[in-house]
C-alpha positions in Angstrom: 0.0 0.0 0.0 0.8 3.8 -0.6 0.4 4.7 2.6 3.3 3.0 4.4 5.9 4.1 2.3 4.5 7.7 3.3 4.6 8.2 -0.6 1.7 9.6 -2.8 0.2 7.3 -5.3 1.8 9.5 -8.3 5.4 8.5 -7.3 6.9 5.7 -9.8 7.5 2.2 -8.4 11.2 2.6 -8.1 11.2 5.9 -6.0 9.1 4.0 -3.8 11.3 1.2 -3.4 14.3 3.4 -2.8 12.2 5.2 0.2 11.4 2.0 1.7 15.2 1.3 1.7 16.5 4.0 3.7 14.0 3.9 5.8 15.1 0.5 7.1 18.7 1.8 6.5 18.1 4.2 9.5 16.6 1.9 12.0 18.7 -1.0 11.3 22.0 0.6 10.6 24.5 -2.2 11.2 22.8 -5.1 8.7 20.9 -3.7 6.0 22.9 -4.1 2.5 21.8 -1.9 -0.3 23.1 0.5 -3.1 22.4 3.8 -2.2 24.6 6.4 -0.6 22.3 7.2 2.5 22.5 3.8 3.4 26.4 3.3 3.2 26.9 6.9 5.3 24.8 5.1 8.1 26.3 1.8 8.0 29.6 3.4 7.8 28.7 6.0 11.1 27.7 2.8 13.0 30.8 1.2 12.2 33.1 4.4 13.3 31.2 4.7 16.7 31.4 0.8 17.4 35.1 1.1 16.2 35.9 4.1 18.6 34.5 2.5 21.5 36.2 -0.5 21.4 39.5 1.3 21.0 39.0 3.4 23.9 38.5 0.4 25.8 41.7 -1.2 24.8 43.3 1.8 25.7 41.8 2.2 29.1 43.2 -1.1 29.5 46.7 -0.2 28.6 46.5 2.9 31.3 45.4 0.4 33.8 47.9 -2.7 33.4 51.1 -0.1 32.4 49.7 2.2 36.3 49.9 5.3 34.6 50.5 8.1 37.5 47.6 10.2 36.5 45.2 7.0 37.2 47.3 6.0 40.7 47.4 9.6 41.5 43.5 9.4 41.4 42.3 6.2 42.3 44.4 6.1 45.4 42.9 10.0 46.5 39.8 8.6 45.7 40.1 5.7 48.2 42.0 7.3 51.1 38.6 10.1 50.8 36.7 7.3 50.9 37.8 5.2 53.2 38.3 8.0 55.7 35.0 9.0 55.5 33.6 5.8 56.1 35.4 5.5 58.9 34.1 8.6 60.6 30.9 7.8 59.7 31.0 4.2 60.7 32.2 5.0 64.1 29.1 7.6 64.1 26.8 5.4 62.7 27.1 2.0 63.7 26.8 2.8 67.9 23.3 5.0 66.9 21.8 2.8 65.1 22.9 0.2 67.8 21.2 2.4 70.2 18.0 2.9 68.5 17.6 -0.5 67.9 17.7 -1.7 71.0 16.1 1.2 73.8 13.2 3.2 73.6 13.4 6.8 74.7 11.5 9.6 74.0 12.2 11.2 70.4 13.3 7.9 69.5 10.8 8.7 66.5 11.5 11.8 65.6 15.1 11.0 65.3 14.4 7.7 63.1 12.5 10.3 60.8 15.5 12.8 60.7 17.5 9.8 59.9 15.2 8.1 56.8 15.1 11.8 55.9 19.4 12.1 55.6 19.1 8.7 53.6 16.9 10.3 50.7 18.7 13.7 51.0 20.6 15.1 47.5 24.1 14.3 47.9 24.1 18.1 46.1 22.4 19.5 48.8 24.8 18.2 51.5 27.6 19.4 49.4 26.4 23.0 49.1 25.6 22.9 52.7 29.1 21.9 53.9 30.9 25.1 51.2 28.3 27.4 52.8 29.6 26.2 56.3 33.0 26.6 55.6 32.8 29.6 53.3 34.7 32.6 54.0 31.6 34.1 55.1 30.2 31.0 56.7 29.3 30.4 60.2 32.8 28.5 61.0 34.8 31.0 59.7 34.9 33.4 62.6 36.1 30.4 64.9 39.1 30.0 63.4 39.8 26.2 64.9 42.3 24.7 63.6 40.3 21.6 63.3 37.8 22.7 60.8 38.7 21.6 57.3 38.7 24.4 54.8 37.1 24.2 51.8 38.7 22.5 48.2 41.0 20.5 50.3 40.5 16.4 50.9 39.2 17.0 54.4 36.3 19.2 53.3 35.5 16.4 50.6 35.8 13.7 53.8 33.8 16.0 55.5 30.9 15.8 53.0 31.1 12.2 52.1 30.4 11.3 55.5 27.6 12.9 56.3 26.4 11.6 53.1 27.2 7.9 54.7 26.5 8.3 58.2 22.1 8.6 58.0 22.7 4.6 55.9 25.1 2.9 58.3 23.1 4.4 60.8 19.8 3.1 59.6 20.8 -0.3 57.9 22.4 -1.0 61.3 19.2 -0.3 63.5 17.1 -2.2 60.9 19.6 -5.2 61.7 20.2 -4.9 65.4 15.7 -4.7 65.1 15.5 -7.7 62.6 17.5 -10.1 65.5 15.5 -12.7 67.3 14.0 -11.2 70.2 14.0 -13.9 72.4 17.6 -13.9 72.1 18.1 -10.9 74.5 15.6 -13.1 77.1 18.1 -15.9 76.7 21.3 -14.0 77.2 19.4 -12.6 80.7 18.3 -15.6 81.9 22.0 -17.4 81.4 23.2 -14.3 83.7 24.3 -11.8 81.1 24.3 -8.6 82.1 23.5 -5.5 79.3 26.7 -5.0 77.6 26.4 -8.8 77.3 23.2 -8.7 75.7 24.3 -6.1 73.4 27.4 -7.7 72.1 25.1 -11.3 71.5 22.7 -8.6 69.7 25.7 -7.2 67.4 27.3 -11.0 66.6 24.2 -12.0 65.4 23.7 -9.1 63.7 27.4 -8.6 61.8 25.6 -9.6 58.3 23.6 -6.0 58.1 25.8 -4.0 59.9 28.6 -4.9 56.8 26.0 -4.6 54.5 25.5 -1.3 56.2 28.7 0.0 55.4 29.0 -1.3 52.1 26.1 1.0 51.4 27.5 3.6 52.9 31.2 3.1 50.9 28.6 2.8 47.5 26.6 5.8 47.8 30.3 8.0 48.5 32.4 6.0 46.2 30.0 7.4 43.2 29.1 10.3 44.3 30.2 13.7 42.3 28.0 16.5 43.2 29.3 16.9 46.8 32.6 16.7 46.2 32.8 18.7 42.9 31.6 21.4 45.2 33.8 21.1 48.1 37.1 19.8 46.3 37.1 21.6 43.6 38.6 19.1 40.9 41.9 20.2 41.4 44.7 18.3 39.4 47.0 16.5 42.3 45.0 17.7 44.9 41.6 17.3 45.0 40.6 14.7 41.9 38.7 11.5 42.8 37.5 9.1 40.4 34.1 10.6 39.9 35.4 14.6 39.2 37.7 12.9 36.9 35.4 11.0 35.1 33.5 14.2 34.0 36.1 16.1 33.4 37.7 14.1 31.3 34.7 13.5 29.2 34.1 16.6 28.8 37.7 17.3 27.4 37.1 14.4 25.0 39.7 12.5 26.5 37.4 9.3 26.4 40.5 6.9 27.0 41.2 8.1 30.7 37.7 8.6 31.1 36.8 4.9 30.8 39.8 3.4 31.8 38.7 5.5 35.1 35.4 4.2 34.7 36.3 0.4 34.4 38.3 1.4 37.7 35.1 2.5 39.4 33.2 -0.4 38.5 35.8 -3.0 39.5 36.0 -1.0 42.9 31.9 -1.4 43.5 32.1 -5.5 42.1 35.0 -6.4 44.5 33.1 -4.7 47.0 30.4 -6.5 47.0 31.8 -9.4 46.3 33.7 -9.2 49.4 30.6 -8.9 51.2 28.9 -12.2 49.6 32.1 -14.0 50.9 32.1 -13.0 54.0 28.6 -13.2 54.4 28.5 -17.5 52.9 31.7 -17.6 55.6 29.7 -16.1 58.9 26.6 -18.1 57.5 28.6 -21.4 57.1 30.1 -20.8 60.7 
């Protein structure tokens, strides 16, 4: 029929053949075969994209296996940031969402809401809040305490990545100090135990979410860009983590260090986890 070459009915045979070509030249650019030019300019840009693709990947490999310094430089910033901020907000986290999970006091609620609202919060948010903080103009200026970080340095970035962290350790811990076995706490009592006791019988059993906690916590810093584009900077040598880098890079065109970066990133998040499903078919074994 006419109509689904979206040709009139005056248009010769041939013209409408040569339509219904390049029209399945467009959507299927990679496998249709035919003798117009159209065709072979689409084939051909599928070919270049597919082609510069897989060279940047072999690339990105060769910066990884030969360690180029520009990719230690940043892969080692970005886990020392990283790592230090999950520390901090581990050694935060982990005791208050111990706490919650096992007492009841009053505001217990209205801090659980405070803390379910920190783990939805924009990462961007928290970032601009820390530069406005310690801002020239901010309120921690006028202190002047040696211990507050100033700002496009690592330790503002650590500063924002763990208050990013801290509101999911936090909650992923109380959620697995709540999911225990209650009677277990009646069993440690009646064997003798005093509280600490009970709590530490509460934590072993719950050592499964309380990693998981954390590797939730290292996964939603590890990625993260908006906070610490804000706070660092993106400073060469200085303040350039994997995720700033990645950007950067792509938008200099510079596609080879960008993946080979990216590649990085993802390997980081797989071994990861993949640490945790060991450890976790270990304790569950025991």
């Amino acid at each position: 029929m006419w109509w689904d070459t979206a040709t009139p009915p005056s248009v010769g045979k041939e013209m409408r053949q040569s339509v219904q070509v390049e029209r399945r030249a467009l959507w299927t650019p990679f496998f249709c075969v035919a003798q117009t030019p159209k065709v072979w300019e689409v084939r051909f840009w599928g070919r270049s994209v597919i082609d510069e693709i897989l060279r940047g990947l072999v690339e990105a490999i060769r910066l990884i296996a030969t360690r180029d310094p520009d990719v230690v430089e940043i892969v080692v910033l970005s886990l020392r940031v990283t790592g230090t901020a999950l520390l901090f907000s581990s050694l935060i986290g982990i005791p208050l969402g111990v706490v919650l999970g096992l007492t009841r006091f009053v505001g217990r609620k209205l801090v659980i809401a405070f803390l379910y609202t920190g783990m939805g919060f924009p990462p961007v948010v928290i970032g601009l809040l820390v530069y406005l903080m310690l801002s020239r103009s901010g309120p921690l200026a006028p202190l002047d305490l040696p211990w507050i970080p100033q700002l496009f340095t690592p330790t503002a970035m650590i500063t924002a990545q763990s208050i990013i962290s801290f509101p999911l350790v936090a909650g992923f811990t109380m959620a697995a100090v709540m999911g225990v076995d209650p009677n277990l706490r009646q069993q440690v009592r009646a064997l003798g135990g005093n509280a600490w006791q009970t709590a530490l019988a509460i934590l072993f059993e719950a050592r499964i979410g309380i990693m998981v906690s954390m590797v939730a916590g290292f996964g939603s810093i590890i990625s993260e860009v908006g906070a610490v584009m804000l706070v660092g900077g993106n400073i060469q040598h200085s303040t350039r983590v994997l995720t700033t880098a990645i950007v950067l890079e792509t938008r200099k065109g510079d596609f080879d260090l960008a993946m080979a970066l990216g590649i990085i990133l993802l390997v980081l998040s797989f071994l990861t986890n993949l640490v945790v499903l060991q450890s976790q078919g270990k304790l569950l074994d025991d």
